[in-house]
C-alpha positions as CSV (number, residue, x, y, z in Angstrom):
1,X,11.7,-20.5,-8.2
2,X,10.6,-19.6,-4.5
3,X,13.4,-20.6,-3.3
4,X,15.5,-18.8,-4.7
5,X,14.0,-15.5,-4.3
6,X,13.8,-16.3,-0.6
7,X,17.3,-16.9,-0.8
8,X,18.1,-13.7,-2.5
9,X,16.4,-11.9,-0.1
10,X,18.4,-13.2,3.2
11,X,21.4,-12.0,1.1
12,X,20.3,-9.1,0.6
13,X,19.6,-8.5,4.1
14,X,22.8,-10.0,5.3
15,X,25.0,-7.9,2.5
16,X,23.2,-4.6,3.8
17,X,23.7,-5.4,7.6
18,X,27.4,-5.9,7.0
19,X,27.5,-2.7,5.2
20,X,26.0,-1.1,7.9
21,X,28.1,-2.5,10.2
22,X,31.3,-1.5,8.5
23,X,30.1,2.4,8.6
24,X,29.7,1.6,12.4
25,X,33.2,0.3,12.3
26,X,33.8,4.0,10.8
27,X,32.3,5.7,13.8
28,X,34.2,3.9,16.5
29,X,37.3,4.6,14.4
30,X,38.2,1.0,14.1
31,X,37.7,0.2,10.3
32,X,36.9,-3.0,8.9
33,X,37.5,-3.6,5.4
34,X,36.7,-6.9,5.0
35,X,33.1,-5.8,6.1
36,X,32.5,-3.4,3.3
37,X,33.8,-6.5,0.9
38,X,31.7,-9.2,2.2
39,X,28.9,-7.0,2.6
40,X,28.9,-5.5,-1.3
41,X,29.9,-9.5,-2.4
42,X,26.4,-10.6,-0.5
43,X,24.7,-7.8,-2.5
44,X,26.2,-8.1,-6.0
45,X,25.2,-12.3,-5.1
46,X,21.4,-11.2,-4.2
47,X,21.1,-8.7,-6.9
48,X,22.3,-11.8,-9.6
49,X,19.8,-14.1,-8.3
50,X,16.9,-11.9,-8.5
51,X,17.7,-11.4,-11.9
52,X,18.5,-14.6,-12.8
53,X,15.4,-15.9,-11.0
54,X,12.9,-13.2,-11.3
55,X,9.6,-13.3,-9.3
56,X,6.8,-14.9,-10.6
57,X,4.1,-12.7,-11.5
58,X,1.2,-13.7,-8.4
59,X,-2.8,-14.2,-10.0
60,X,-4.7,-11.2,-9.4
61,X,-6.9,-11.7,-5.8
62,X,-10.9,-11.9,-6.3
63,X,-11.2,-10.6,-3.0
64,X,-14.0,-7.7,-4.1
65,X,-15.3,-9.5,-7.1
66,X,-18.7,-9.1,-5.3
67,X,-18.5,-5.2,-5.2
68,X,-17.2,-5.0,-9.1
69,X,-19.6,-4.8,-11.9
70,X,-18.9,-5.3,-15.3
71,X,-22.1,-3.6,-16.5
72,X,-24.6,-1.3,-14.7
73,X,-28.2,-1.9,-15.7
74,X,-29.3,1.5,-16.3
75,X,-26.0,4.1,-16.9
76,X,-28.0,7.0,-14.8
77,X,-26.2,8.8,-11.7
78,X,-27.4,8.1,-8.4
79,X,-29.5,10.9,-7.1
80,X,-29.2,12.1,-3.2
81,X,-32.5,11.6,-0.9
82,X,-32.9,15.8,-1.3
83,X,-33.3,15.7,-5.0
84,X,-36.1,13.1,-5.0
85,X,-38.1,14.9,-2.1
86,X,-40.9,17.4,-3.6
87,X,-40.5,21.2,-4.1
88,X,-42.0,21.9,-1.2
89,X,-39.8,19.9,1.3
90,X,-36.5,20.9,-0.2
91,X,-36.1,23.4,2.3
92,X,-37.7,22.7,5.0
93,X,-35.6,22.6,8.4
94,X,-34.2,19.5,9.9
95,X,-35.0,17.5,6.7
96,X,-31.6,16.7,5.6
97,X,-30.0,14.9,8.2
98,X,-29.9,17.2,11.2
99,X,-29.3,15.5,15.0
100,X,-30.9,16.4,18.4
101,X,-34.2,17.3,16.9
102,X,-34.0,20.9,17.7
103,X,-36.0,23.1,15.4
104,X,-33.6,26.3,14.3
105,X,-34.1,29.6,15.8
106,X,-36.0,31.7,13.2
107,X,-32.6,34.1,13.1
C-alpha cells in the first residue's frame, strides 16, 4: 500500500525531529523526557509499518532500451581512426587530432 509507506515515512520524520529536539532540550539544560518518548514511540510506529507494509518492488524503467543491445552483429572490437589509416600515415604530424593547425617544430 502507498499509503501506508507515505505514512510511515512522515513518522519517521516526525519521531526523528522530536529526538532531535529532545538532545536540543539537552543543550539548553532544560530536559524534556516526554520528547525522547514520543519521539522513539513515532519511530518504533514507522519502523512496524514499513515492515508490515513493505514497498512494492517498482518495474524496471526502459528509459535506454534504444542504447541496449541484446546481440552485436559481428563480436569484433571497435578499432580507433589511427589503426585503420595506412603505414605510412601512422605517424605523420597533426594526423591524430591536433588543434590550431600548427605544424611541429622539427625539435
Amino acid at each position: 500500500m502507498e499509503l501506508a509507506n507515505r505514512v510511515s515515512t512522515f513518522i519517521l520524520v516526525m519521531g526523528l525531529a522530536l529526538i532531535g529536539l529532545f538532545v536540543l532540550s539537552i543543550i539548553a539544560e532544560q530536559v524534556q523526557i516526554v520528547l525522547l518518548v514520543v519521539g522513539l514511540l513515532l519511530v518504533a510506529l514507522a519502523v512496524f509499518l514499513n515492515v508490515r507494509f513493505p514497498v512494492a518492488e517498482q518495474p524496471r524503467s526502459e528509459r535506454f532500451r534504444l542504447m541496449k543491445k541484446k546481440g552485436s552483429k559481428n563480436n569484433e572490437p571497435r578499432s580507433t581512426p589511427q589503426e585503420n589509416q595506412p603505414e605510412e600515415r601512422k605517424h605523420q604530424p597533426g594526423k591524430s587530432g591536433r588543434r590550431g593547425g600548427k605544424k611541429p617544430s622539427g625539435r
